[in-house]
C-alpha positions in Angstrom: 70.4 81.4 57.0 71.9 84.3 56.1 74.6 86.4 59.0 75.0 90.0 58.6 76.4 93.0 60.7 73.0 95.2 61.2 72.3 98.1 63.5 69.2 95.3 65.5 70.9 96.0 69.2 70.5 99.5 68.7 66.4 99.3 68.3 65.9 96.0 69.9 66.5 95.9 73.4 66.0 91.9 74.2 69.2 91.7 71.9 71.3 93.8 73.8 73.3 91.3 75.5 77.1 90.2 75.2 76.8 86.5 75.2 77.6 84.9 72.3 73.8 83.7 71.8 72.6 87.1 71.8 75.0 88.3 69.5 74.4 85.5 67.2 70.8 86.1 67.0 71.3 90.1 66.6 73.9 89.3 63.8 71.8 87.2 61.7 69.2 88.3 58.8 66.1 86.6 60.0 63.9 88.4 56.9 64.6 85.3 54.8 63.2 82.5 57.4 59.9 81.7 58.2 60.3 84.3 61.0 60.9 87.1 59.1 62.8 90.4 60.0 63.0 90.7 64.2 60.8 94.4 63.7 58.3 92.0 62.5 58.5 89.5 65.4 55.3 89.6 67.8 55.5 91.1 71.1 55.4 87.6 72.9 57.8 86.5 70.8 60.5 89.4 71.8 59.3 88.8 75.6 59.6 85.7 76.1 62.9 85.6 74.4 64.6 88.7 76.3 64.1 86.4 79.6 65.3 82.9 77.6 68.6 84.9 76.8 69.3 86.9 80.2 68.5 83.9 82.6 71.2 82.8 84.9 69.9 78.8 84.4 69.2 77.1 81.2 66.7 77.7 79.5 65.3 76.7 75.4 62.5 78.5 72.9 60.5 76.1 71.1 58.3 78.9 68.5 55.8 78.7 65.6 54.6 75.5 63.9 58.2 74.6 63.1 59.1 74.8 66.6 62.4 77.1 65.9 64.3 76.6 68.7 66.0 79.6 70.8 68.3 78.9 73.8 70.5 80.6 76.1 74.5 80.7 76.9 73.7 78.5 80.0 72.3 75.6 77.9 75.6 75.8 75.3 77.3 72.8 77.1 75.1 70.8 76.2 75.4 70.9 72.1 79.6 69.6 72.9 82.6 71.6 72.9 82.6 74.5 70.7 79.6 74.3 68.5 78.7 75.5 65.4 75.4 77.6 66.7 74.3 78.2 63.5 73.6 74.2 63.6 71.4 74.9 66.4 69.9 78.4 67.1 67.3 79.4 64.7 66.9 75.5 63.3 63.6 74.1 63.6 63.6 71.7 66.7 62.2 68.2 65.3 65.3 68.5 62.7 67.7 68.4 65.6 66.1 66.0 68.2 68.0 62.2 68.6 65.4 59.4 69.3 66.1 59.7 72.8 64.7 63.2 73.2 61.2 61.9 71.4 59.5 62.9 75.3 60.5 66.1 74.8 58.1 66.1 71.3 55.1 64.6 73.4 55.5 67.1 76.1 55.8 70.0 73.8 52.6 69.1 71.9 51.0 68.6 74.9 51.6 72.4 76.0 50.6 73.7 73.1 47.4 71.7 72.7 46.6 72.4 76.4 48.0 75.4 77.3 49.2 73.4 80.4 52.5 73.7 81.7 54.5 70.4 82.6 57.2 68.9 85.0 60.1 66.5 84.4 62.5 65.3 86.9 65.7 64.1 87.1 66.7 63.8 83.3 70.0 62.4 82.5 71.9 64.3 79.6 75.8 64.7 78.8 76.6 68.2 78.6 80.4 69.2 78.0 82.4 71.5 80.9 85.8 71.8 82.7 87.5 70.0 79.7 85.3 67.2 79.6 82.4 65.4 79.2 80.1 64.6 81.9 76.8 63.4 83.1 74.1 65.2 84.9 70.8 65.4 86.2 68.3 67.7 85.1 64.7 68.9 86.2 62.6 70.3 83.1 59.4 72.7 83.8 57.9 73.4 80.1 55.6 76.2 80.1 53.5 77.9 77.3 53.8 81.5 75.5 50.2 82.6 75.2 50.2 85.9 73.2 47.7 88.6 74.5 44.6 87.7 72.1 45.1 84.2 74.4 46.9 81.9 71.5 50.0 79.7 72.4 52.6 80.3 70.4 55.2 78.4 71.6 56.8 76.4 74.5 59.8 77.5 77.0 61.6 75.3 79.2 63.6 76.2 82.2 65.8 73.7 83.3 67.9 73.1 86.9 70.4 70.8 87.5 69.8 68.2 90.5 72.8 66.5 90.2 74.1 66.9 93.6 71.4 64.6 94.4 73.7 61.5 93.7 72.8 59.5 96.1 69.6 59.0 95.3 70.0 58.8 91.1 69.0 55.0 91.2 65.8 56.0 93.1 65.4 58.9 91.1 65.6 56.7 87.6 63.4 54.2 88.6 60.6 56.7 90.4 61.2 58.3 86.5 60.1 55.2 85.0 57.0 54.8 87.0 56.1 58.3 86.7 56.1 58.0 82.3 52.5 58.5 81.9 50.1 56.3 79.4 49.2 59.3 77.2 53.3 59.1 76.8 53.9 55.5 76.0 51.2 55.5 73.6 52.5 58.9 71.9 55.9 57.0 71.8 54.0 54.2 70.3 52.5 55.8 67.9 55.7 57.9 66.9 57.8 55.0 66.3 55.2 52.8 64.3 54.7 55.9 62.0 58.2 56.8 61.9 58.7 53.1 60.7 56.2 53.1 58.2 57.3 56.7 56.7 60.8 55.1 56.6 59.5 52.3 55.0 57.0 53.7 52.1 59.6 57.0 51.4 62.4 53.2 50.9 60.1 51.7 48.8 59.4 54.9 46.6 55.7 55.5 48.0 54.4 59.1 48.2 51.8 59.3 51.1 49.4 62.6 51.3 46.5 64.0 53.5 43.8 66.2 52.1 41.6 68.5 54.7 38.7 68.8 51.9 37.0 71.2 54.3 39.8 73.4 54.0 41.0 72.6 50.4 44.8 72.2 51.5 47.4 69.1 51.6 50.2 68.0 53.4 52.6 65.2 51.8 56.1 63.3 52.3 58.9 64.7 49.9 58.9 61.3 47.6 55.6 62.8 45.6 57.1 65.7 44.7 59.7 63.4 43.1 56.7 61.2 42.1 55.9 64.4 40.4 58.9 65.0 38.6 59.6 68.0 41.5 62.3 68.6 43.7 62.0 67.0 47.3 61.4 70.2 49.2 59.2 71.1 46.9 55.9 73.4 48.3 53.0 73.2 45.9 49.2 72.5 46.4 46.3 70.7 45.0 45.6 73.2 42.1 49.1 72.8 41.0 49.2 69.3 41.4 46.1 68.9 39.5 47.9 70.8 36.8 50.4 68.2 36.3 48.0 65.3 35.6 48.1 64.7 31.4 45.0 66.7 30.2 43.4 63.4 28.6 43.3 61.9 32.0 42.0 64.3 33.8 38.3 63.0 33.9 39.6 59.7 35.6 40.7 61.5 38.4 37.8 63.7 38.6 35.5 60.7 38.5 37.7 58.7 40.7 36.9 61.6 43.6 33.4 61.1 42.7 33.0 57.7 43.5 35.1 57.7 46.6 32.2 60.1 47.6 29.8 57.0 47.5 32.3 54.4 48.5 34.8 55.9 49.9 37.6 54.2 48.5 39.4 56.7 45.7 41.7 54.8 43.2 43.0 55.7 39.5 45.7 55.3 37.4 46.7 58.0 35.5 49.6 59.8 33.3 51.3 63.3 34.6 53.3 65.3 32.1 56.6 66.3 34.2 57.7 69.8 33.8 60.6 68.4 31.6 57.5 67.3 29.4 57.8 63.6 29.5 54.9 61.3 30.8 54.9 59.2 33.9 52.2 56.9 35.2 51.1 56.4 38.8 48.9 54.5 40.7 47.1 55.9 43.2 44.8 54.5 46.6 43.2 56.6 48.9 40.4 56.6 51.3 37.9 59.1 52.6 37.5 59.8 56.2 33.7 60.8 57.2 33.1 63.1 60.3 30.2 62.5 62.7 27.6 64.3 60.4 28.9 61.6 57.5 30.6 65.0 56.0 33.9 64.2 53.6 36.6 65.8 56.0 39.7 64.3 54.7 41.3 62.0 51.4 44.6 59.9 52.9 46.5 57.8 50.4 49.5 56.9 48.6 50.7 57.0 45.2 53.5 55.0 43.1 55.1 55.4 39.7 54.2 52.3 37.5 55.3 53.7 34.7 57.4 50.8 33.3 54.9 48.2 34.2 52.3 50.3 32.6 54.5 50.6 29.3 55.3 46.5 29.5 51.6 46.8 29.8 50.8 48.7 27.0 53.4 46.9 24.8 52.0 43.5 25.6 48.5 44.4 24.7 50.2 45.5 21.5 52.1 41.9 20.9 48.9 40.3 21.4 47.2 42.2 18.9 49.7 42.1 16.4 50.7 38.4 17.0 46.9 37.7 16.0 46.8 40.2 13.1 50.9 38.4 12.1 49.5 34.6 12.7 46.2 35.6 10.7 47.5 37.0 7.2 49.7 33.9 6.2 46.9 31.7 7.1 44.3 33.7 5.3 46.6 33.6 2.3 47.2 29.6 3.4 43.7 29.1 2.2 43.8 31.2 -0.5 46.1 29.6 -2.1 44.5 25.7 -1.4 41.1 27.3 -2.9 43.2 28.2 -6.0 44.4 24.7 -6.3 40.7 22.9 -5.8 40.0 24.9 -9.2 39.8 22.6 -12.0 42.2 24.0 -14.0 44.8 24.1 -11.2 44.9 20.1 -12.3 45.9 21.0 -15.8 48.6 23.5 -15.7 52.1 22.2 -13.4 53.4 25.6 -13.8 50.4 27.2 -12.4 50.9 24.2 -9.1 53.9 25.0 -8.6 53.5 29.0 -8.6 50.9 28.5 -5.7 52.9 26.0 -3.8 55.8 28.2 -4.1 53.4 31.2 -2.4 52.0 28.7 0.4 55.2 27.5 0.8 56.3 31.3 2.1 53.4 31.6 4.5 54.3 28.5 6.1 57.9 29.9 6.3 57.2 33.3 7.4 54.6 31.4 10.1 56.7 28.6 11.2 59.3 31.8 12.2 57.0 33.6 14.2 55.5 30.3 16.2 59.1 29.7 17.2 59.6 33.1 18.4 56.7 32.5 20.7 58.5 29.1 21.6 62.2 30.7 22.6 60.2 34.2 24.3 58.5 31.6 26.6 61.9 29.9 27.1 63.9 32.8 28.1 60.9 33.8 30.5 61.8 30.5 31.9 65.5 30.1 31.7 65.3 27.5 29.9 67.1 28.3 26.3 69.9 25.4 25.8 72.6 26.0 23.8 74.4 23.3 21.7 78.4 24.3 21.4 80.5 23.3 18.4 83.1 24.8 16.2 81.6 26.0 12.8 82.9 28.3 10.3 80.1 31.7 10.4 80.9 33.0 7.6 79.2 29.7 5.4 76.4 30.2 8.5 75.8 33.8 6.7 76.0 32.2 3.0 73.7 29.6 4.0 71.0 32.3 5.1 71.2 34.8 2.5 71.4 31.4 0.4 67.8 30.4 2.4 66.6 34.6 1.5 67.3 34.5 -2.4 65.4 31.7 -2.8 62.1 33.7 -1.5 63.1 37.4 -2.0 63.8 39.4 -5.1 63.2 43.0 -3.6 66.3 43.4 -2.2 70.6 42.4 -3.4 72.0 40.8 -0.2 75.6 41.8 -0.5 78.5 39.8 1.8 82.3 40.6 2.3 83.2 37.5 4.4 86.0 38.0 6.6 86.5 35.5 9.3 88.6 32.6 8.3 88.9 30.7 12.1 85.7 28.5 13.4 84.2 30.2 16.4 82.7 28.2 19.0 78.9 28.5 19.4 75.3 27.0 18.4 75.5 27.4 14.8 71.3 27.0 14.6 71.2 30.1 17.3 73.4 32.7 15.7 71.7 31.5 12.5 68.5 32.6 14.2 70.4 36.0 14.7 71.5 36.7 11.2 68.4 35.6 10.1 66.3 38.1 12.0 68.8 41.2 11.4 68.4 40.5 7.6 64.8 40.4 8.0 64.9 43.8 9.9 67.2 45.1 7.2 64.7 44.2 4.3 61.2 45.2 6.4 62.7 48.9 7.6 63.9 49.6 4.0 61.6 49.2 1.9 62.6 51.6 -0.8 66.0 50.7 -0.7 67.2 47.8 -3.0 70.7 46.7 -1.4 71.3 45.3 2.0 75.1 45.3 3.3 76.4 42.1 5.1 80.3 41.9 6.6 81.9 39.9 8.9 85.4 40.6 10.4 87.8 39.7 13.8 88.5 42.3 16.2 90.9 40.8 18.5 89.3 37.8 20.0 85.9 38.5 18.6 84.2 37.7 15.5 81.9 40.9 14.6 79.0 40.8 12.4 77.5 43.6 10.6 74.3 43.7 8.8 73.6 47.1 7.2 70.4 48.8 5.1 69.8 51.9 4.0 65.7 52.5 5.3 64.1 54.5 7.5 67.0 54.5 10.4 66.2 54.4 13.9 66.0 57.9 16.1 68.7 58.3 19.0 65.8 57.7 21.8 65.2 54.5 20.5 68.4 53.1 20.0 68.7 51.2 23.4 65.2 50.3 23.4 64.9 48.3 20.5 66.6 45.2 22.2 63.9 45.4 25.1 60.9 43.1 25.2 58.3 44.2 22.8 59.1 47.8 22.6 57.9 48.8 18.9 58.9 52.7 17.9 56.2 55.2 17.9 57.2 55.9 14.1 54.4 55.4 11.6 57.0 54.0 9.3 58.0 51.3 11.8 54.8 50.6 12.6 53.2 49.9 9.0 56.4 47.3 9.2 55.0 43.7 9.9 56.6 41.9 13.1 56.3 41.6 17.0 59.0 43.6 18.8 60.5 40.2 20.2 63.1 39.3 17.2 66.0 41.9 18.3 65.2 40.6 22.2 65.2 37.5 21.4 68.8 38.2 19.3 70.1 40.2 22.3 69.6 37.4 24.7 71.0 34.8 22.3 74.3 36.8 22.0 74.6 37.6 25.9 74.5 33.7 26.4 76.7 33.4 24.2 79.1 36.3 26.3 78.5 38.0 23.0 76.6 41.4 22.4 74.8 43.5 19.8 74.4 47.3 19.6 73.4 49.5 16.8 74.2 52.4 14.5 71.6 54.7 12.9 70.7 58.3 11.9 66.9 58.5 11.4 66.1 58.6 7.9 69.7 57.5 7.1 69.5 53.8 7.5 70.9 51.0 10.3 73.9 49.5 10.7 73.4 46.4 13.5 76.2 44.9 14.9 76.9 41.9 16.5 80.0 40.3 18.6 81.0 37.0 19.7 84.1 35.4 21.1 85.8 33.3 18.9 86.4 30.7 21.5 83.9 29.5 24.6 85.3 31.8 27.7 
């Protein structure tokens, strides 16, 4: 809230005052607050605070549907010693109140939903005076402002000190007990259980919302707006909201509403496109409250991001169908090539055996590989991956495998500059399992490449393995995610590539077993450079 010097106490008289509330008020631009400029205040407004400010006792302003609270010099002691007023005066009220001031909520709303006034007696509160903090007793009366077309507008509370009534405080206290009334203690109730819960779901990451369909407006906690990709304090309503859901989605939604019609329950799942243009899931539940005529009168519900279960989700449904398409070609060629050696003149030509033995000897390779990678993704979901450690010399571990690729692959020159010379300490058929599937990745992703790079060196007390092509190279945005559980790119290049989008996590969780770790190098369109680190002896 914005202070400035104006000319207000020369053409407002309510402000004319010397106190230091008055001239706080007078001094401050009210034209950017929901107020707006004191000209503009209403004539009930300007009233009722002229007496707030010039009474003798003390006495609070509770205004508008924020309840922006006004008090008077008199009731200063009781924010401490020398307060900040600008903490205070002009702040909306429920922003300020401690849990122990929750009855003076309940008997606001009561006043204003009434138009009743009401008494309290014998308050305790610690107000600050002669040098010190104290206790006293205080005697509330709250009373509505009712404007002259007859609508309350507010609540003012004049309050009087009864402390001199000492000797009877423990009467007093427990007379105040026995006087709380039931509408009270179930307001209190009621305020605490949905305090808890709005604590809890705005902890959890839940956005909760109520629609008045009659009136075509909403009301919602600050964590949608984040759902939303918004700031907290975001205002916005339903038409803008509705702008945010992705446009191919939109006709769940509508046809979720439509069915909550009939059964009253409204759930969806649906995508929103952020304003920074990515895309979020969320999960929504709701209900429909019916008025006495069976008329739709309000939607309440809730709504949660599930954007990376939805995206494990997706991916899974992915694995599934291209485990079934992976599992079915080497088969389908399996039998091709048994139905080529039933022919009778399979019998007569050894050469001819061989050739198609050689070619269902790959399928049973290549499927053999991906059965086990089912095998160790089920044992990492289970913990249960053991490791066998022994000293063995890695760089005959790479020889070995490019030895194993050679035998079965003449579209690419494997190329190794060994460089470690010291066993490390690890299980040799593991890391084997490693090489093996970053040399697979290097021949898939480049297929118009004919050279694939292989080095091995120590840095420090680490053994580092790199395996490099030159293909299709990997875009920034996917860098991390290649190492997480099924994630695939979205390039069509990638994709037309055979494979699961387990091997890398499976490689990933080898290595961090192993206290190792792998990371990757790439420009897209440039080729891939994966590395790999372990330490040359068991930490």
């Amino acid at each position: 809230m914005a202070r400035e010097e104006s000319s207000t106490h020369n053409t407002h008289n309510f402000l004319t005052g010397e106190d230091i509330c008055s001239a706080f008020i007078r001094n401050t631009d009210w034209s950017h607050t929901s107020l707006g400029a004191v000209e503009d205040w209403p004539k009930s407004l300007k009233t009722t605070l002229n007496i707030v400010l010039n009474a003798q006792v003390p006495m609070f302003l509770f205004w508008g549907p924020n309840l922006i609270q006004f008090f008077n010099t008199a009731l200063v002691p009781v924010f401490g010693q020398d307060p900040k007023l600008q903490e205070f005066l002009g702040q909306p009220g429920g922003d300020l109140w401690m849990p122990d001031d929750i009855f003076v909520k309940v008997l606001i709303d009561e006043v204003l939903s009434t138009g009743t006034a009401s008494l309290t007696y014998d308050k305790r509160i610690t107000i600050f005076r002669n040098g010190r903090s104290e206790d006293v007793y205080w005697s509330c009366s709250y009373n509505p402002v009712i404007d002259d077309e007859g609508s309350i507008n507010g609540v003012f509370i004049t309050c009087f000190e009864v402390s001199g009534k000492t000797g009877y405080q423990r009467y007093i206290e427990e007379r105040n007990e026995n006087r709380v009334s039931a509408m009270m203690k179930t307001h209190l109730a009621v305020f605490n259980a949905e305090e808890r819960l709005r604590l809890a779901t705005e902890a959890t990451g839940i956005g909760s919302w109520d629609i008045d369909l009659r009136q075509n407006t909403i009301i919602y906690t600050p964590t949608l707006m984040e759902l939303f990709g918004l700031d907290r304090d975001t205002m916005i309503n339903l038409n803008e909201i509705s702008s945010l859901v992705h446009p191919e989605d939109k006709a769940i939604v509508d046809n979720a509403f439509t069915n909550a019609l009939v059964t009253g329950q409204y759930r969806y799942e649906a995508r929103l496109l952020w304003p920074d243009e990515s895309v979020h899931w969320i999960s929504t539940n709701g209900r429909i409250i019916f008025d006495e005529q069976d008329y739709p009168s309000r939607l309440l519900g809730t709504t949660i991001d599930i954007t990376e279960n939805k995206i494990e989700q997706l991916q899974k449904n992915d694995f599934i169908a291209i485990a079934s398409h992976e599992l079915k070609t080497p088969l389908t060629s399996i039998k091709a090539y048994l139905q080529m050696l039933k022919m009778e003149n399979a019998v007569k030509d050894p050469e001819y055996v061989l050739n198609i033995a050689g070619r269902a000897e790959k399928q049973v390779i290549k499927m053999t590989k991906l059965i086990y990678s089912f095998l160790d993704m089920s044992r990492i979901e289970s913990g249960n991956i053991d490791l066998s450690i022994a000293p063995f010399m890695i760089d005959e571990l790479i020889q070995e495998v490019i030895k194993d690729y050679l035998i079965h692959t003449n579209s690419h020159q494997l190329l190794f500059t060994p460089g470690i010379t010291e066993p490390i300490e690890a299980d040799r058929s593991r890391i084997g399992q490693v090489i093996d599937n970053l040399i697979s990745n290097a021949i898939k992703y480049s297929p118009l490449s004919k050279s694939i790079e292989i080095s091995s060196t120590t840095f420090g007390e680490e053994a580092v393995v790199s395996v490099r092509d030159h293909g299709i190279g990997i875009d920034t945005r996917h860098q991390e995610k290649v190492f997480e559980r099924f994630y695939r790119a979205d390039d069509q290049k990638a994709r037309n590539a055979s494979g699961f989008g387990i091997g890398l996590y499976l490689s990933a969780d080898i290595l961090k077993r192993h206290h190792g770790g792998i990371w990757v190098e790439s420009d897209h369109g440039n080729g891939s450079t994966f590395h790999f680190s372990l330490p040359l002896t068991r930490p």
